[in-house]
C-alpha positions as CSV (number, residue, x, y, z in Angstrom):
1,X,26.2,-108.7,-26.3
2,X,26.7,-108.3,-29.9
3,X,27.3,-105.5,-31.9
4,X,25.7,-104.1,-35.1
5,X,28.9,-104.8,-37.2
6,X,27.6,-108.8,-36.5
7,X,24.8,-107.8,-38.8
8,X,26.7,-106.3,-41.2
9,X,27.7,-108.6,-44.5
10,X,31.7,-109.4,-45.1
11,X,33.2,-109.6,-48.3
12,X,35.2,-112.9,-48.7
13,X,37.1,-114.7,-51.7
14,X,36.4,-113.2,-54.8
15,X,34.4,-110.4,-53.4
16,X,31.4,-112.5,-52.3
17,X,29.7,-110.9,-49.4
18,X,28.8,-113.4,-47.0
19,X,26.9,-112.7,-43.5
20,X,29.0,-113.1,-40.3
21,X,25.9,-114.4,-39.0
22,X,26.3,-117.3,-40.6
23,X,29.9,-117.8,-39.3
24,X,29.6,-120.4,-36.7
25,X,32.0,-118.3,-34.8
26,X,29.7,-115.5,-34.5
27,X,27.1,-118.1,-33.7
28,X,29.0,-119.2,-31.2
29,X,29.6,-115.3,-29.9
30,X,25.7,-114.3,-29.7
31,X,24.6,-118.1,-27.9
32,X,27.2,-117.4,-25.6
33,X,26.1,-114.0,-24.8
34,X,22.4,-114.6,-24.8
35,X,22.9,-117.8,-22.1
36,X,25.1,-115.4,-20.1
37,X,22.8,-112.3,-19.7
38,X,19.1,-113.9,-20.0
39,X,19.2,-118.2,-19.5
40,X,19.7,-119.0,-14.8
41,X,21.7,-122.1,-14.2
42,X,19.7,-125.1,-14.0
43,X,18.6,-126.9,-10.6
44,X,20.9,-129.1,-9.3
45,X,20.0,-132.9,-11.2
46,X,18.9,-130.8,-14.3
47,X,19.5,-129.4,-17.7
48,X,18.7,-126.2,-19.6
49,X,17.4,-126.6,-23.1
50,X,16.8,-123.2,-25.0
51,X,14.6,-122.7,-27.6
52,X,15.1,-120.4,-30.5
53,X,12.8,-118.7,-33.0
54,X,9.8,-120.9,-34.0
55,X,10.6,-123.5,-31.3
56,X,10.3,-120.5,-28.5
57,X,7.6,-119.6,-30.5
58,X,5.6,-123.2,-30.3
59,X,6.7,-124.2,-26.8
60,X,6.1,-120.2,-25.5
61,X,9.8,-120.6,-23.6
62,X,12.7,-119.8,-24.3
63,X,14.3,-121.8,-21.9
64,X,13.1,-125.0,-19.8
65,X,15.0,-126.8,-17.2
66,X,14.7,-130.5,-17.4
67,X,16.2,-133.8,-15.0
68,X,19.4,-134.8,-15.8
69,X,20.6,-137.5,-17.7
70,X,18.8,-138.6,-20.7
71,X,19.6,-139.4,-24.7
72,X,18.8,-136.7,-27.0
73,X,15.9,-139.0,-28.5
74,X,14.7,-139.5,-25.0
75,X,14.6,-135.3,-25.0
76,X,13.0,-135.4,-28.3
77,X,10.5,-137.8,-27.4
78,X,10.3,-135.7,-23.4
79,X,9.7,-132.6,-25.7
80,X,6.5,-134.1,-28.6
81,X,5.3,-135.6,-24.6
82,X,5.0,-132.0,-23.3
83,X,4.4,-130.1,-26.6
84,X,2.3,-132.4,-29.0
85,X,3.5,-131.8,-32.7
86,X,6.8,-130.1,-32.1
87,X,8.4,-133.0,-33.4
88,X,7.0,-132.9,-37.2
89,X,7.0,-128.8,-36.9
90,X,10.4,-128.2,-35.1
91,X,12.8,-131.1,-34.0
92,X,12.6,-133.3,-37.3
93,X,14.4,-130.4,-39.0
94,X,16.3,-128.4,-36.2
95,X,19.6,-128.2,-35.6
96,X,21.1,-128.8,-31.7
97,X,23.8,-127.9,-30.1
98,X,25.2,-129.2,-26.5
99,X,27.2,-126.9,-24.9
100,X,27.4,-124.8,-27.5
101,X,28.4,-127.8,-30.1
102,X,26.7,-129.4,-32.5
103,X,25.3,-132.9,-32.6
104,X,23.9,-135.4,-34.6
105,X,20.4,-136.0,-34.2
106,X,19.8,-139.7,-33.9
107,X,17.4,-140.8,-37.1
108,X,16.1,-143.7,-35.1
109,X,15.5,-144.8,-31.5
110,X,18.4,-147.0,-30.7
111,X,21.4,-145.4,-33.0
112,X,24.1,-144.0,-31.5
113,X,22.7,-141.1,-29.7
114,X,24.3,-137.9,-27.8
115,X,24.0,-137.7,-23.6
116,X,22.9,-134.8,-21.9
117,X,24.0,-134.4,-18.3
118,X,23.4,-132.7,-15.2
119,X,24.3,-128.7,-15.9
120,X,24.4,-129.2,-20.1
121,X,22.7,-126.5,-22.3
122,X,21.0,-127.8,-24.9
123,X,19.8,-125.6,-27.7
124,X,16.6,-126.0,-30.3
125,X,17.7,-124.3,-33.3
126,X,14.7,-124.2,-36.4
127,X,16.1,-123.4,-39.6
128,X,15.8,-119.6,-40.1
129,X,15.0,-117.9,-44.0
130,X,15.3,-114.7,-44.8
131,X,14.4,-112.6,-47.6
């Protein structure tokens, strides 16, 4: 898991703190630690996709399994099917990562558009404000 220094801000150049949860490093660190204590392995001919914050929140999952292969707009389009109006509320301004990388989000059906295969994680991330 990750520790409480991860929520602790840093100091960098010029003495501007900065939060280490920003870092996509410590991103990286807290993904991989939720998928390994919380998120099974997907069925065999499947995919996870995780949801985070509002889009756990909308879909009321954190994680779904769903049939391997398909273009991220085909997931998008799987995803408004199963949960009408996550689209405008979630995916149009989310972020996504495959296997723990991010990827573009195709703008239109037809542009060049990311694969997910058989045993991929794909993960809904909503932009998160704070105050």
């Amino acid at each position: 898991m990750w520790s409480r220094a991860d929520f602790q801000p840093q100091i960098g150049r010029g003495g501007q703190t900065k939060s280490s949860l920003l870092q996509p490093s410590t991103f990286h660190n807290i993904l991989q630690s939720l998928n390994n204590s919380i998120v099974p392995q997907p069925p065999a001919g499947h995919f996870n996709v995780l949801f985070f914050a509002s889009a756990s929140s909308f879909t009321g999952k954190e994680h779904e399994a769903l049939p391997a292969t398909m273009s991220l707009s085909k997931l998008f389009t799987e995803l408004e099917n199963r949960y009408p109006g996550i689209r405008a509320k979630i995916l149009d301004s989310c972020l996504v990562t495959v296997n723990l990388d991010y990827v573009d989000v195709p703008s239109e059906e037809g542009a060049e558009d990311t694969v997910i295969r058989e045993a991929d994680e794909v993960a809904i991330i909503p932009p998160v404000s704070s105050g």
